[in-house]
SEZABA-199213 format. One line per 2 residues: number of its first residue (from 1); for each residue x, y, z negated of N, C-alpha, C. Coordinates in steps of 0.001 Angstrom, whole numbers. Atoms other than C-alpha are relative to their C-alpha. Layout:
residues N
NUM) X Y Z X Y Z X Y Z  ...
//
This chain:
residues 203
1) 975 -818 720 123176 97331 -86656 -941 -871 -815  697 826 191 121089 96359 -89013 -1461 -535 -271
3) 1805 261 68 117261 94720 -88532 -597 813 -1227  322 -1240 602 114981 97352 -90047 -1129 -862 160
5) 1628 501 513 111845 95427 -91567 -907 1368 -536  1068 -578 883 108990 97742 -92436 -1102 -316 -1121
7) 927 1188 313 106694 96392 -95032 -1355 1362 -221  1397 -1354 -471 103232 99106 -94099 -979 -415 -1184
9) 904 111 350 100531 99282 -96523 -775 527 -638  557 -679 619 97875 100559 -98528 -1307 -777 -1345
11) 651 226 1346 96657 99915 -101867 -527 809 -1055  647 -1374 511 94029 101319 -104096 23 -77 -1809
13) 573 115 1814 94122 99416 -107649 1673 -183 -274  -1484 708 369 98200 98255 -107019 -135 -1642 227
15) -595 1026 63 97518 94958 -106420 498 -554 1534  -848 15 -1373 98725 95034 -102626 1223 459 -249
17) -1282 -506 513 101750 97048 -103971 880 -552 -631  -750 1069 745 102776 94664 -106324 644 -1262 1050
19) -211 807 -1038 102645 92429 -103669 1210 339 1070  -446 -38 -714 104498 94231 -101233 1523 771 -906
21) -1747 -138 795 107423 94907 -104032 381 -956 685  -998 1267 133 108485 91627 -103843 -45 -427 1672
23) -565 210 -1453 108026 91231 -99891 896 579 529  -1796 -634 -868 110384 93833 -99620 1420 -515 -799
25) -1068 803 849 112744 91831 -102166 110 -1290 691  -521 1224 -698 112690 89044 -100019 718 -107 946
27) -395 -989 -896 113179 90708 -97304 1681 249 205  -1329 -633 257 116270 92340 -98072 997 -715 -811
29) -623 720 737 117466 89504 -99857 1170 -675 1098  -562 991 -1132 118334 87850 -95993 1289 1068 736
31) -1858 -1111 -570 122275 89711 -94893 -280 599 699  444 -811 -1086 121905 92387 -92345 -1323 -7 55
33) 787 -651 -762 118380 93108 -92614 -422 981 -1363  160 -1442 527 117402 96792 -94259 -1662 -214 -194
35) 1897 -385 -67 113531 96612 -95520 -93 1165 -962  698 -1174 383 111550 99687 -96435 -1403 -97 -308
37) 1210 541 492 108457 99728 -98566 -908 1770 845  466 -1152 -460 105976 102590 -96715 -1900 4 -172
39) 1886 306 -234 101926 103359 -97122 -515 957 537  1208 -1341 -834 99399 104673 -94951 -688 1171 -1092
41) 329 -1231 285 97857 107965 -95447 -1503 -401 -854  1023 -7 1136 94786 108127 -98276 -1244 883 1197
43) 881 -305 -986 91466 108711 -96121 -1299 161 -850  959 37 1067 89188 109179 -99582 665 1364 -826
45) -795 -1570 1300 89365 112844 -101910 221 -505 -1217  -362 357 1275 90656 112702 -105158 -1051 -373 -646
47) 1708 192 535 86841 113316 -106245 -277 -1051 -80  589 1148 561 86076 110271 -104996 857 -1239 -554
49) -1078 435 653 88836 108674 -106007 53 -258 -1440  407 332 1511 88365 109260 -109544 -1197 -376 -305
51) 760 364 1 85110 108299 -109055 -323 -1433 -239  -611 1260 -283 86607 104933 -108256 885 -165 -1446
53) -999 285 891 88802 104779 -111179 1428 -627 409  -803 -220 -899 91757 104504 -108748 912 629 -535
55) -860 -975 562 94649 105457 -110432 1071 473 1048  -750 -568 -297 97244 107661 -109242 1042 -771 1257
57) -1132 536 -890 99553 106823 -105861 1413 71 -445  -1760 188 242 103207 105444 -106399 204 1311 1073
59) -813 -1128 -1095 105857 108112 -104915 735 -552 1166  -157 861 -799 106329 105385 -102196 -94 960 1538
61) 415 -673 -1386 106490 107271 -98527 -772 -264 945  1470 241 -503 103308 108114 -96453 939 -482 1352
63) -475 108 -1304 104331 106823 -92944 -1073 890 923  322 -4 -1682 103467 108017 -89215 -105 -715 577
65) 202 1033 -716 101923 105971 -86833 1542 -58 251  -1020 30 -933 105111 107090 -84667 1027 -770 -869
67) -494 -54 650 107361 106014 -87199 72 -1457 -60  193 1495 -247 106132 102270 -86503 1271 -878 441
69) -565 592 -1060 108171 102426 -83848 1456 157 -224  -1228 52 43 111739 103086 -85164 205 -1707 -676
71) -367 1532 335 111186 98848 -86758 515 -756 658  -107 1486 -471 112308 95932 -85890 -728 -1188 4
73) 991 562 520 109711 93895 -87609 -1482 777 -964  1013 -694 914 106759 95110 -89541 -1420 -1084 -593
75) 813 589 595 104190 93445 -92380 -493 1079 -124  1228 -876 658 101093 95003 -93080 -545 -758 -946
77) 619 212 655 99343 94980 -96124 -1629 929 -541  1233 -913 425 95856 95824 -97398 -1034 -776 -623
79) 1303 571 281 92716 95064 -99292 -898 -388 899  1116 321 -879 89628 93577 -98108 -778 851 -220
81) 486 -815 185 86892 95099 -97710 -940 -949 1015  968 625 -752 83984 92838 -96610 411 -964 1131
83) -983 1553 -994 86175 90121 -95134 674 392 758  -779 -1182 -1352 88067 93402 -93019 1332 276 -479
85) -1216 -943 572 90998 95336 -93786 -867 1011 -75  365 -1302 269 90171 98170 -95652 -34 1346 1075
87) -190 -1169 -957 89175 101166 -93864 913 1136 83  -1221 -874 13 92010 103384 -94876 1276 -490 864
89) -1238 864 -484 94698 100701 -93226 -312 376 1533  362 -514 -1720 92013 101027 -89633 356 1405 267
91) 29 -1090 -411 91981 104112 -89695 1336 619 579  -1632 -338 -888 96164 104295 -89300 -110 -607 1220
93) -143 836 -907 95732 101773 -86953 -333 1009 1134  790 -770 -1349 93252 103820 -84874 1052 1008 401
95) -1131 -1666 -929 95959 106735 -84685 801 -595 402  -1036 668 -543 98473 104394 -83232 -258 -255 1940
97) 17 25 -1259 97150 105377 -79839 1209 -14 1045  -1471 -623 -384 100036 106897 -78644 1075 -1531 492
99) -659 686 -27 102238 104186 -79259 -409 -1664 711  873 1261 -685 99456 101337 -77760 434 663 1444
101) 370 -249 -1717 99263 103392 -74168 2001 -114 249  -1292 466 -350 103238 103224 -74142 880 -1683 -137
103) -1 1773 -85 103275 99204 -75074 2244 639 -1253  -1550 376 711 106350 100523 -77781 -517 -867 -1339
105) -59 1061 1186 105175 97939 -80503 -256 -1409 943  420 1215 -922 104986 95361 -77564 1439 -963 -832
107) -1230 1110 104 107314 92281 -78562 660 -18 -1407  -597 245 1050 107843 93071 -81891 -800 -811 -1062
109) 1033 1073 1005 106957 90563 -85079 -366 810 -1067  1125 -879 952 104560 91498 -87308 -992 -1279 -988
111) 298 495 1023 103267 90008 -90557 -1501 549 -481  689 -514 315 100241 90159 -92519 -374 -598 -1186
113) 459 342 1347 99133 90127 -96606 -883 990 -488  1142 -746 518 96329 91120 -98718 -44 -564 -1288
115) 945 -17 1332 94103 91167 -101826 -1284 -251 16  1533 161 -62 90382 90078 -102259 -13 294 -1397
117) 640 66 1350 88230 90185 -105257 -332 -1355 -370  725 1095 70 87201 86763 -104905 590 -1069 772
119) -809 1338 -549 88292 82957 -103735 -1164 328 1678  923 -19 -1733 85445 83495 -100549 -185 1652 -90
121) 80 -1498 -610 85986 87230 -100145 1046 112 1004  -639 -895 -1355 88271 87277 -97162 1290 -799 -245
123) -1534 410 -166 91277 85416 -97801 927 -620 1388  -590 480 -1416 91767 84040 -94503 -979 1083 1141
125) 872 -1272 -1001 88960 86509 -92582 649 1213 72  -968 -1174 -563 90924 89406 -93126 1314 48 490
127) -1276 -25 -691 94246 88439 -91936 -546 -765 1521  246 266 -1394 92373 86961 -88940 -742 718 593
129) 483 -1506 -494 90291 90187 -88248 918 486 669  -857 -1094 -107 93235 91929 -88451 1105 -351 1270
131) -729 619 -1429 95366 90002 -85529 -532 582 1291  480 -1090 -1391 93169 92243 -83265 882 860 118
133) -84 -1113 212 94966 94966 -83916 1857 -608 383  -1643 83 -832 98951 93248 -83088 -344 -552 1282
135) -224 319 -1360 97381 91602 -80418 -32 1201 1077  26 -1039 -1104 96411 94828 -78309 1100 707 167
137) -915 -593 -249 99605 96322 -79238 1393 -1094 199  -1031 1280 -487 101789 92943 -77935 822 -416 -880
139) -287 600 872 102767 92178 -80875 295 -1347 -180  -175 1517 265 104272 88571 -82246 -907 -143 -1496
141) 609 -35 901 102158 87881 -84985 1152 -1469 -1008  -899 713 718 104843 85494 -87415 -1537 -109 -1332
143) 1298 617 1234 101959 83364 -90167 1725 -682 -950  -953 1379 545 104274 81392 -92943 -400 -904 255
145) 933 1219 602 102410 78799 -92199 349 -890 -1385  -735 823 1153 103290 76100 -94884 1384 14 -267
147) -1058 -196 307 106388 77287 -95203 650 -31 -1454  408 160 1202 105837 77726 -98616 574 -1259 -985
149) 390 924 473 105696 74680 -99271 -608 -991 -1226  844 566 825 104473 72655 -102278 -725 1218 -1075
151) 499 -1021 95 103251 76354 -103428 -1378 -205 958  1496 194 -1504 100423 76033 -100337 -1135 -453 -79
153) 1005 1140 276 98975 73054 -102129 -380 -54 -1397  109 -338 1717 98700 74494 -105621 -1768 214 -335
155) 1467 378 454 94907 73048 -107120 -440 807 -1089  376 54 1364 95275 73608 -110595 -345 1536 -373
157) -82 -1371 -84 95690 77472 -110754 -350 155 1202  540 -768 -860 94349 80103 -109234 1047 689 1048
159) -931 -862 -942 96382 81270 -106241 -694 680 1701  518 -500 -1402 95551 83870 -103052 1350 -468 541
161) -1074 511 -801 97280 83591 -100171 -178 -1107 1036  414 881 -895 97116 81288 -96947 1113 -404 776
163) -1221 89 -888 98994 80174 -93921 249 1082 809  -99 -1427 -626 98171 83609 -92445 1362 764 -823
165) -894 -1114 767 100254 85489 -95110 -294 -220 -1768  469 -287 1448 100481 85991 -99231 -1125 950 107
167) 753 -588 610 97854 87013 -101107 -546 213 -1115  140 399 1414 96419 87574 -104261 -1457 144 -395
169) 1856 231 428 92707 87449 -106053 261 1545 -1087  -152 -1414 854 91751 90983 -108113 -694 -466 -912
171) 1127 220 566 88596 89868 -109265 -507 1211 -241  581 -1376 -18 87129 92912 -110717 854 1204 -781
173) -932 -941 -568 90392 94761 -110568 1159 -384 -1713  -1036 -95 1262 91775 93815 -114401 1287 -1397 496
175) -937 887 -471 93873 90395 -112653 632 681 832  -1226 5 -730 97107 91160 -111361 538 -1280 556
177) -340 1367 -818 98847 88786 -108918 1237 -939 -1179  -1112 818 705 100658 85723 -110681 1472 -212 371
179) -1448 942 -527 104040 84102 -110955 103 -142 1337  -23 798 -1110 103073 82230 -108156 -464 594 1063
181) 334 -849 -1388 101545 84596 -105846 1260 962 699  -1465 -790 -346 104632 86789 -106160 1017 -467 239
183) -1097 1243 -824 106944 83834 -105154 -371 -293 1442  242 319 -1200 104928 83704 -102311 209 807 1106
185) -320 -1533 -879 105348 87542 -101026 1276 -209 -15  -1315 -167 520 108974 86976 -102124 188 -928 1620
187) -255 946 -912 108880 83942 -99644 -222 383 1500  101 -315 -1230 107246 85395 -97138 896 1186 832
189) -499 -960 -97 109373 88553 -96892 1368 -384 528  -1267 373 45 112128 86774 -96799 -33 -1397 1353
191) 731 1058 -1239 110696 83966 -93936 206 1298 1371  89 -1193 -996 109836 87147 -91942 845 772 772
193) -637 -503 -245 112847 88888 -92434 877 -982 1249  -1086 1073 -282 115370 85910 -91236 -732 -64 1887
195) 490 -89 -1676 112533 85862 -87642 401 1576 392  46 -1391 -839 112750 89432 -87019 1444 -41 327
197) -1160 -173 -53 116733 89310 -87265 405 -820 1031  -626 878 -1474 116742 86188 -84632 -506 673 1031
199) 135 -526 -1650 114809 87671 -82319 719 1436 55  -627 -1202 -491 116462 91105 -82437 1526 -66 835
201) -1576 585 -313 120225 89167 -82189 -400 -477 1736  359 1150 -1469 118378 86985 -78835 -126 1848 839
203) 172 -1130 -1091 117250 90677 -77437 831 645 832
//
């Protein structure tokens, strides 16, 4: 059968989305494993939404917590939001009771990428916030670390992204992620995939 990557997330301007194209192209690049691009549920009205200048959601499928649990692996993605994960991403989290008091996301690997506005808005704080949230549910938490490699150590240009996970910089929402950031989701997707498929084969 074959390893069923999820790549979870929620994005409000596209630039997590963009991002998590190409993680699921990496992904699915590695033989036998099946990735699926999916985003949490919208926890803001349209009102304010357009308020936000927030354009329109891709036709990408809302997930169910429960729905976690048919993976094999799973990346989350999301904006920051004061060095956090956005509160639309907690808020799935929080409904994932269910599936915490039964320990069914226990043992599986789990990824994590984002977006800031800024080089010190969260690029490493929110993917290390957010490790609360696989640790209670026993989760493997899989980092690229430098996997990357001479990508990792890139001065000259601007690149998000860490040893936690890809990432990308918004600034004040008109930058889209580069070349090089999207080689890095590509990388990581594809890093991720290749662990989730050993440990499922070892299970």
């Amino acid at each position: 059968m074959a390893t069923k990557v999820y790549i979870v997330y929620y994005s409000m301007y596209g630039h997590v989305e963009k991002l998590a194209e190409e993680i699921k192209k990496g992904a699915a690049s590695v033989e036998g494993v099946e990735a699926k691009l999916w985003q949490v549920p919208e926890t803001l009205s349209e009102d304010v939404l357009g308020k936000m200048s927030a354009p329109p959601k891709s036709d990408v499928a809302i997930i169910s917590p429960n729905e976690l649990a048919e993976a094999d692996g799973l990346i989350f993605g999301f904006p920051t939001r004061f060095g956090m994960m956005a509160a639309q991403f907690k808020a799935f989290m929080d409904a994932t009771g269910g599936l915490w008091r039964a320990q069914q996301l226990a043992g599986k690997p789990a990824g994590i990428f984002y977006s800031t506005g800024s080089q010190g808005g969260g690029q490493e704080t929110t993917a290390l916030t957010a490790i609360t949230q696989l640790v209670h549910h026993g989760m493997i938490f899989v980092p690229i670390g430098y996997t990357f490699g001479a990508g990792m150590f890139e001065l000259e240009k601007v690149k998000g992204g860490s040893p936690y996970g890809a990432g990308t910089f918004a600034g004040d929402g008109s930058r889209q992620p580069s070349e090089l950031e999207l080689e890095q989701a590509f990388h990581q997707g594809k890093y991720f995939a290749g662990i989730a498929k050993k440990l499922k084969g070892a299970a």
